[in-house]
C-alpha positions as CSV (number, residue, x, y, z in Angstrom):
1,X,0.0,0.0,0.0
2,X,1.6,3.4,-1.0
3,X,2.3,6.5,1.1
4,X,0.8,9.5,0.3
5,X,3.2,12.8,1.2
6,X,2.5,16.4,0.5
7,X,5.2,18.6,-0.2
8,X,4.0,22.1,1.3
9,X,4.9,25.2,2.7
10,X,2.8,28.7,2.5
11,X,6.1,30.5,1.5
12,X,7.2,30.4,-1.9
13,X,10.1,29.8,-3.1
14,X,11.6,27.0,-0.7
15,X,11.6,24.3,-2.7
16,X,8.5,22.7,-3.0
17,X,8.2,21.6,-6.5
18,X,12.1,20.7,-7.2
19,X,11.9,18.9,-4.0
20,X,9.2,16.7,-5.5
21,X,10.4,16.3,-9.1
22,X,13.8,14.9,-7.8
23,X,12.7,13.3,-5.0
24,X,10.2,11.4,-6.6
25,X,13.0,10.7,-9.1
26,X,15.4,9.5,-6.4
27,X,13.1,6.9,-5.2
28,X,12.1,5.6,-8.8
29,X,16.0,5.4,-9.2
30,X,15.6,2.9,-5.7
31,X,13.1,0.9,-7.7
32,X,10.3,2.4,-6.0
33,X,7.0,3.0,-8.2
34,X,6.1,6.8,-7.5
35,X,3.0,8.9,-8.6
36,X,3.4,12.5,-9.1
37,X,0.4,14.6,-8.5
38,X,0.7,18.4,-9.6
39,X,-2.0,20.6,-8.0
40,X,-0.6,24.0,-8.6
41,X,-1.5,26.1,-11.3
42,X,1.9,27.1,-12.5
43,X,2.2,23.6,-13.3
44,X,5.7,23.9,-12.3
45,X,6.3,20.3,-11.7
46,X,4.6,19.0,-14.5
47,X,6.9,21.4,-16.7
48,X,9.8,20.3,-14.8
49,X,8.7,16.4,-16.3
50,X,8.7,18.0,-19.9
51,X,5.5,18.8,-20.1
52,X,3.2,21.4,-19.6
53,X,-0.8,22.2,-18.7
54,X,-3.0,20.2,-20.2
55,X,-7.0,20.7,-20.9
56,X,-9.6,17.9,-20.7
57,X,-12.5,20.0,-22.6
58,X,-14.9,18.2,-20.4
59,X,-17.1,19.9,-18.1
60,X,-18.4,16.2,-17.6
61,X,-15.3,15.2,-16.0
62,X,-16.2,17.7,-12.8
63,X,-19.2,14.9,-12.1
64,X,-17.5,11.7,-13.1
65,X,-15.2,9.3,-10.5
66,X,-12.1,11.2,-9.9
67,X,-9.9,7.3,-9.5
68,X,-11.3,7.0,-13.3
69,X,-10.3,10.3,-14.0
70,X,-6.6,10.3,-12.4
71,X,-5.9,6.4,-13.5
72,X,-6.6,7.2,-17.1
73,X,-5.4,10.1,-17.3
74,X,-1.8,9.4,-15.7
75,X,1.8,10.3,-17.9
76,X,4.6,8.1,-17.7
77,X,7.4,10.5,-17.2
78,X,11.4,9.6,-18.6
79,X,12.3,9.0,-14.8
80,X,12.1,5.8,-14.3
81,X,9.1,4.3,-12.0
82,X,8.0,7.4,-11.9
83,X,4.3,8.6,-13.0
84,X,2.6,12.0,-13.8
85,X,-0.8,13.2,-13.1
86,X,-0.5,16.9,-14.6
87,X,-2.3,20.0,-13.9
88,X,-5.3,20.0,-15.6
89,X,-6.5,23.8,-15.5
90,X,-10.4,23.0,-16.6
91,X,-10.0,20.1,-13.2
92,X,-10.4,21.3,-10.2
93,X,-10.8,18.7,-7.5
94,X,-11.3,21.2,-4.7
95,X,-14.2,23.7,-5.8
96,X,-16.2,21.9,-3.3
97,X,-16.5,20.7,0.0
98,X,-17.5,17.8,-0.6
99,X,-15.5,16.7,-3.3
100,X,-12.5,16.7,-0.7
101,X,-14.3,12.7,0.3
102,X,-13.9,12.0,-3.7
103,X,-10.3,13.0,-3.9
104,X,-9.4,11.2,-1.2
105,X,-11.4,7.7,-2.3
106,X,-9.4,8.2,-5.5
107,X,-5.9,8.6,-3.5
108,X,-6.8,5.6,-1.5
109,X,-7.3,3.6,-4.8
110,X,-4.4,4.7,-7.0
111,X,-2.5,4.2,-4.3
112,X,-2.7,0.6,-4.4
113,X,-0.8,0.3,-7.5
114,X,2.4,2.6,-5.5
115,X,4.8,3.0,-3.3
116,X,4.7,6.5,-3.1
117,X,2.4,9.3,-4.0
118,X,4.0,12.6,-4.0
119,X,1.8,15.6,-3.9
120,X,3.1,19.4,-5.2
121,X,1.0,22.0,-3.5
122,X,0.8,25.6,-4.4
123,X,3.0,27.8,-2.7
124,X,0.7,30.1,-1.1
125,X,-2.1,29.5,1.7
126,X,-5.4,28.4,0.2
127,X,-8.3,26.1,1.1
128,X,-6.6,23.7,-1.0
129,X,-3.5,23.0,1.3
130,X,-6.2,22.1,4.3
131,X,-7.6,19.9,1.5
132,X,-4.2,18.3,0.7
133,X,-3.4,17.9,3.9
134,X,-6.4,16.1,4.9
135,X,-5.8,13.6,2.8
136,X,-1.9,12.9,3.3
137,X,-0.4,10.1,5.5
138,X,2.9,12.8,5.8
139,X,4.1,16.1,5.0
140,X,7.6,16.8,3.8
141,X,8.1,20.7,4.9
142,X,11.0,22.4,2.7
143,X,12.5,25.1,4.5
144,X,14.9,27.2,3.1
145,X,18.1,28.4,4.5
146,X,17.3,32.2,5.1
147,X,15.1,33.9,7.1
148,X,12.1,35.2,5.4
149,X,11.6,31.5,5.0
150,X,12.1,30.6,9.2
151,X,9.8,34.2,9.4
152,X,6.7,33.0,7.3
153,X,7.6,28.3,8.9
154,X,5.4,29.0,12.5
155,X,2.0,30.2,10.5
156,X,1.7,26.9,8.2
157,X,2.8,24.9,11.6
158,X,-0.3,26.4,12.6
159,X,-1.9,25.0,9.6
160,X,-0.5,21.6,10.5
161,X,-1.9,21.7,14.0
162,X,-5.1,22.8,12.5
163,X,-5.4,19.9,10.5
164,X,-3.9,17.4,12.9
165,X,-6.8,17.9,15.2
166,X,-9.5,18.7,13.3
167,X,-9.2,16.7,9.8
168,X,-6.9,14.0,9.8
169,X,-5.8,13.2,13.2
170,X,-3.2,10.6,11.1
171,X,-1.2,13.3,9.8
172,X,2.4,13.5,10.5
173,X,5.4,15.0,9.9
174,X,7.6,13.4,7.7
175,X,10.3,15.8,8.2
176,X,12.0,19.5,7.9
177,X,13.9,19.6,4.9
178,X,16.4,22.1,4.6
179,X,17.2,23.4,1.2
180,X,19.3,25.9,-0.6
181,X,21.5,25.5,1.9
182,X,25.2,27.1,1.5
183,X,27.9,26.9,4.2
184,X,30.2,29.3,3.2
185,X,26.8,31.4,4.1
186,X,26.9,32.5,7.5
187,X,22.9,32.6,8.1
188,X,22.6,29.2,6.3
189,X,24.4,27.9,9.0
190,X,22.4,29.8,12.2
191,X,19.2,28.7,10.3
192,X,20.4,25.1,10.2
193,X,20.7,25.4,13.5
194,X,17.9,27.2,14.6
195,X,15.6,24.5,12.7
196,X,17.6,21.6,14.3
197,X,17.8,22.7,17.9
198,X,13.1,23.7,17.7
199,X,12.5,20.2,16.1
200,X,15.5,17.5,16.6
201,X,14.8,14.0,14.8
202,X,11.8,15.7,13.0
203,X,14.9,17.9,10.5
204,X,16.0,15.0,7.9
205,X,19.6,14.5,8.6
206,X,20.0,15.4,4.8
207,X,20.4,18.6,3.8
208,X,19.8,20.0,0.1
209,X,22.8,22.2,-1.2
210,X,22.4,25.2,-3.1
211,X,23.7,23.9,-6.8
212,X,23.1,25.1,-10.8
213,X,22.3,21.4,-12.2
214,X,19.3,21.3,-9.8
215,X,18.1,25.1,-10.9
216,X,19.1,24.3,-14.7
217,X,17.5,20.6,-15.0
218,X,14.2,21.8,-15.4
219,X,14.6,24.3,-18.3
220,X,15.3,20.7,-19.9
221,X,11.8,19.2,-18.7
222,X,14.6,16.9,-16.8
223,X,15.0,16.0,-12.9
224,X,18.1,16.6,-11.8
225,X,19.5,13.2,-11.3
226,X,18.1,12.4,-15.2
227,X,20.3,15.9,-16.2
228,X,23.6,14.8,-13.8
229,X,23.4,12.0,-12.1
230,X,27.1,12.7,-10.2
231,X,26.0,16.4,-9.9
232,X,25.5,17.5,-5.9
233,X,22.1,17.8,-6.6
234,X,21.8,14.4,-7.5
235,X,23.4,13.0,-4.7
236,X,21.9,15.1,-1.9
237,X,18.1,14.1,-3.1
238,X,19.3,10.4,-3.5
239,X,20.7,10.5,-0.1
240,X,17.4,12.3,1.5
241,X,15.4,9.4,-0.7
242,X,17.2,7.0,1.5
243,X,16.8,8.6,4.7
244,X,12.6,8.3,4.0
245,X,12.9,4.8,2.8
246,X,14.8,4.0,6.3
247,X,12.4,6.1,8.0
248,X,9.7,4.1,6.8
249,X,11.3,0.9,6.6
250,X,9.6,0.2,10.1
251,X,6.6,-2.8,10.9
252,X,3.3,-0.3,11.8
253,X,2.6,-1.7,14.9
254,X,5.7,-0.3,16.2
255,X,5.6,3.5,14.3
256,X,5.3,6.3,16.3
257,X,3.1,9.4,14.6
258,X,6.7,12.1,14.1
259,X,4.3,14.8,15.8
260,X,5.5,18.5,17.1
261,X,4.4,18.6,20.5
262,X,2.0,21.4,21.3
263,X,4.8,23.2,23.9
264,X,7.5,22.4,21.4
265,X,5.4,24.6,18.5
266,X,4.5,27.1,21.3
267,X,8.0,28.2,22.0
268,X,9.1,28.6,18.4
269,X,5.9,30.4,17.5
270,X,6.7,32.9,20.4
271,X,10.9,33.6,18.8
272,X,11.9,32.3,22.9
273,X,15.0,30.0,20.8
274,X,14.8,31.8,17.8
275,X,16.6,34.9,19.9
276,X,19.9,33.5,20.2
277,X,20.7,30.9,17.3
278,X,19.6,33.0,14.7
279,X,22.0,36.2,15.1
280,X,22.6,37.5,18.5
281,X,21.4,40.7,19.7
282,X,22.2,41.8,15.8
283,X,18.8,39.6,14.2
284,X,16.0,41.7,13.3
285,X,13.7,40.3,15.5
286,X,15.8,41.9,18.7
287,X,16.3,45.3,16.9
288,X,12.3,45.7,16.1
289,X,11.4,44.8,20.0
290,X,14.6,46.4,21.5
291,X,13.4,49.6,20.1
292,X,10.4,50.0,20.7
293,X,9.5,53.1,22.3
294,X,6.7,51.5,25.1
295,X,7.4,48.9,28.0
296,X,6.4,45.7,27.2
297,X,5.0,42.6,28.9
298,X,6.9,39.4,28.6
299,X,3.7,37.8,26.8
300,X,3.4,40.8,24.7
301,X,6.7,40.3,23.5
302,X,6.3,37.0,22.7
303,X,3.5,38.1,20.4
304,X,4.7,40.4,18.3
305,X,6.5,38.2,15.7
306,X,6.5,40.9,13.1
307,X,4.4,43.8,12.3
308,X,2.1,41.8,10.1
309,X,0.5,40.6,13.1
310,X,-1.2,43.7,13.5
311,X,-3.5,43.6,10.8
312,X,-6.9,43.3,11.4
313,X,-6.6,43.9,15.1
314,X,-9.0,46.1,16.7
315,X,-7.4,49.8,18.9
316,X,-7.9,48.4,22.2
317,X,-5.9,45.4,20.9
318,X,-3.1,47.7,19.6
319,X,-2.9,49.8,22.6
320,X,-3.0,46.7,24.7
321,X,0.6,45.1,22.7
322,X,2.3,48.2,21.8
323,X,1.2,50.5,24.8
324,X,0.4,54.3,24.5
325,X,1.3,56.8,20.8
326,X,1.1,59.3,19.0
327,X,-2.0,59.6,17.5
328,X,-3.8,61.8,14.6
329,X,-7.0,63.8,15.7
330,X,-9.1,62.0,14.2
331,X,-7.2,58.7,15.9
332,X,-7.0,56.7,12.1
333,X,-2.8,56.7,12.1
334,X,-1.2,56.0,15.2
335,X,2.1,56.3,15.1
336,X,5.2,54.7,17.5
337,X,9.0,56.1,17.2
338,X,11.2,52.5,16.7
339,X,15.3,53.5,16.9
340,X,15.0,56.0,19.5
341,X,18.4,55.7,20.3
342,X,19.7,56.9,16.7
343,X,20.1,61.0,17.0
344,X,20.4,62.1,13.8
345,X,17.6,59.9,12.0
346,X,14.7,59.1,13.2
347,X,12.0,55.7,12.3
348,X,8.2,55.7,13.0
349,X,5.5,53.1,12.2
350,X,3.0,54.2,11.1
351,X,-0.6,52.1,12.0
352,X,-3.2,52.9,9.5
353,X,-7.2,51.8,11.2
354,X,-10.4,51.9,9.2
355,X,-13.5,51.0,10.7
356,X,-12.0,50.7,14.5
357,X,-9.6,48.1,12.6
358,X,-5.7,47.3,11.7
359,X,-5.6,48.0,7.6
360,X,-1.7,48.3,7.3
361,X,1.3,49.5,8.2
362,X,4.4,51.8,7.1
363,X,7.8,52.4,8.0
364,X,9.2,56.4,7.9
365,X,12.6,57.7,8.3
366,X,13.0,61.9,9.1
367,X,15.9,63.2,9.3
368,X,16.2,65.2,12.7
C-alpha cells in the first residue's frame, strides 16, 4: 500500500516543486513506483517532467469518479518508475467541499498500484492546502536556508496543527527539509541550527545544497538526477530518498506518529529559541522589540513576531501590545518612534485603522 506525502509550505520559493520532481525521481532510481500529483496552477512540476498544462474540454469530467479520472489520465514521465498526473486547469478537485471525500477515495485507490504518491501544492495559503493535507499520511516541509523562510515556517505549523486535530488526526510530519542551503553562508548555517535545535529527529539528517544542475535541470523538462546523475544535486536528493525509505522501513505496529508537541510549536511560534541561534542581539527580531519606544510585557513580546500581526486587530488590541502613541486627531494613524536611540535619523511606524480596525502599516525615516 503506498504512502501519500504532501510537499507544502505557504512561503514560496523554498523548494516545494524541485523537491518533489527529484525526489520522486530519487526513489524511482531505488526501484520504488512513485506517482506525481501536480495541484498547482503554474504547473511547475509537470513542466519540470517536460511537459506542460493540459485541458480535458470536459465539463463532464467535474461529475465523473475522480480514480477514473486520475488512473486514465496518468503520464509516464522519462524517470524511471516514476508517474505524472499533470495539472489539468479546466479540473479542479477542490471547488467543493464535498469533493475533498472523492479526492481522497481516489488517493486511497491509486495508491494501491504505489509505493509513493507525492503531492506538489501551491505555494501560497489556500483552502486547497487544508484539503491536501487532509488527505496525506505525511508532509515533507521544505524550509529554506534564510530567514524570510524561518519568518513566514510557525504560520503553516499552525496549519498543520489545525489539521492534525481537526481533519486527519493521522497526519504526520515526515520531516524539515532544509534546502538551498550554503555553508560558506553565515545565516545558512544559524538557520540550520535554529531548525535543528526547535524540532531535533523531526529535520532530515540530509540537507539540500544550493547547486546550478538542480536550478538548470528543469529548463530541460529533466530532474536533476536524469540531467547529472554525479551532480550534488543528484546526490543530496538520492541521499534524503534513503533517509525516508529508512524512516519508513519500520513494521506499523511499532511507528510512532513524528508529531510536534503542542509546547514544542509554542515556543518557536513565540521567537523564545529563535533569539539567540539566529543572530545574536544583531537579528532583526531583537532590533524591532529592543526599540520600541513603550514597555512591554513578557507575553506581549512574545506576540509580536513581526508587524504583520497587526492587521486586522481592533485599537484596544493595539494599545493593549504596543502601549500608548502618538495619534492623529481623528485617531485613524497612530504612530510609535522604533530606533530612538539613533540621533540624527529618526523611524516611526506608522498604524493605518479603518472601521476601528488594523488595515496596514508603514515604516518612515525623518531626518532630525
Amino acid at each position: 500500500m503506498g504512502k501519500i506525502i504532501s510537499i507544502c509550505n505557504q512561503k514560496g520559493g523554498v523548494g516545494k516543486t524541485t523537491t518533489c520532481v527529484n525526489l520522486s525521481a530519487a526513489l524511482g532510481v531505488l526501484e520504488k513506483k512513485v506517482l506525481v500529483i501536480d495541484t498547482d496552477p503554474q504547473a511547475n512540476a509537470s513542466v519540470s517532467f517536460g511537459f506542460g498544462v493540459e485541458n480535458f474540454d470536459n465539463p463532464a469530467l467535474q461529475f465523473m469518479d475522480f480514480t477514473s479520472v486520475i488512473r486514465n489520465n496518468i503520464i509516464t514521465t522519462n524517470s524511471p518508475n516514476v508517474d505524472l498526473f499533470p495539472f489539468y486547469e479546466d479540473l479542479n478537485f477542490f471547488e467543493k467541499a464535498s469533493v475533498s471525500s472523492k479526492f481522497k477515495k481516489a488517493l486511497n485507490s491509486n495508491k494501491k498500484s504505489y509505493d509513493f504518491i507525492l503531492i506538489d501544492c501551491v505555494p501560497f495559503f489556500k483552502a486547497k492546502n487544508l484539503e491536501i493535507l487532509a488527505v496525506s499520511d505525511a508532509v515533507i516541509i521544505p524550509v529554506q536556508c534564510d530567514y524570510y523562510a524561518l519568518e513566514g515556517l510557525h504560520k503553516f505549523l499552525k496549519t498543520v496543527r489545525f489539521v492534525q486535530k481537526k481533519l486527519n488526526s493521522n497526519l504526520h510530519i515526515e520531516g524539515f527539509l532544509l534546502t538551498m542551503y550554503d555553508k560558506r553562508v553565515n545565516l545558512s548555517n544559524k538557520v540550520a541550527d535554529y531548525v535543528r535545535n526547535c524540532f531535533q529527529d523531526l529535520v532530515f539528517s540530509t540537507i539540500i545544497d544550493r547547486n546550478a544542475k538542480i536550478t538548470q535541470a528543469p529548463s530541460l523538462g529533466k530532474s536533476v538526477i536524469e540531467y547529472d546523475a554525479t551532480c550534488i544535486g543528484s546526490k543530496c536528493y538520492l541521499n534524503l530518498a534513503i533517509e525516508i525509505l529508512a524512516n519508513n522501513d519500520v513494521i506499523d505496529e511499532e511507528k510512532e506518529l513524528r508529531v510536534i508537541e503542542q509546547e514544542q510549536e509554542t515556543v518557536f511560534n513565540s521567537k523564545k529559541l529563535g533569539r539567540t541561534p539566529l543572530s545574536g542581539d544583531d537579528s532583526l527580531y531583537e532590533r524591532i522589540l529592543n526599540n520600541f519606544s513603550c514597555e512591554y510585557e513578557e507575553e506581549q513580546k512574545s506576540f509580536l513576531n513581526n508587524f504583520d500581526d497587526l492587521i486586522n486587530l481592533k485599537k484596544s488590541s493595539v494599545e493593549k501590545i504596543m502601549g500608548t502613541s502618538y495619534k492623529e486627531l481623528l485617531g485613524s494613524t497612530w504612530i510609535y518612534k522604533v530606533n530612538k536611540e539613533k540621533v540624527f535619523k529618526k523611524k516611526y511606524l506608522y498604524v493605518y485603522f479603518e472601521n476601528d480596525a488594523v488595515t496596514h502599516y508603514a515604516m518612515k525615516w525623518f531626518g532630525s
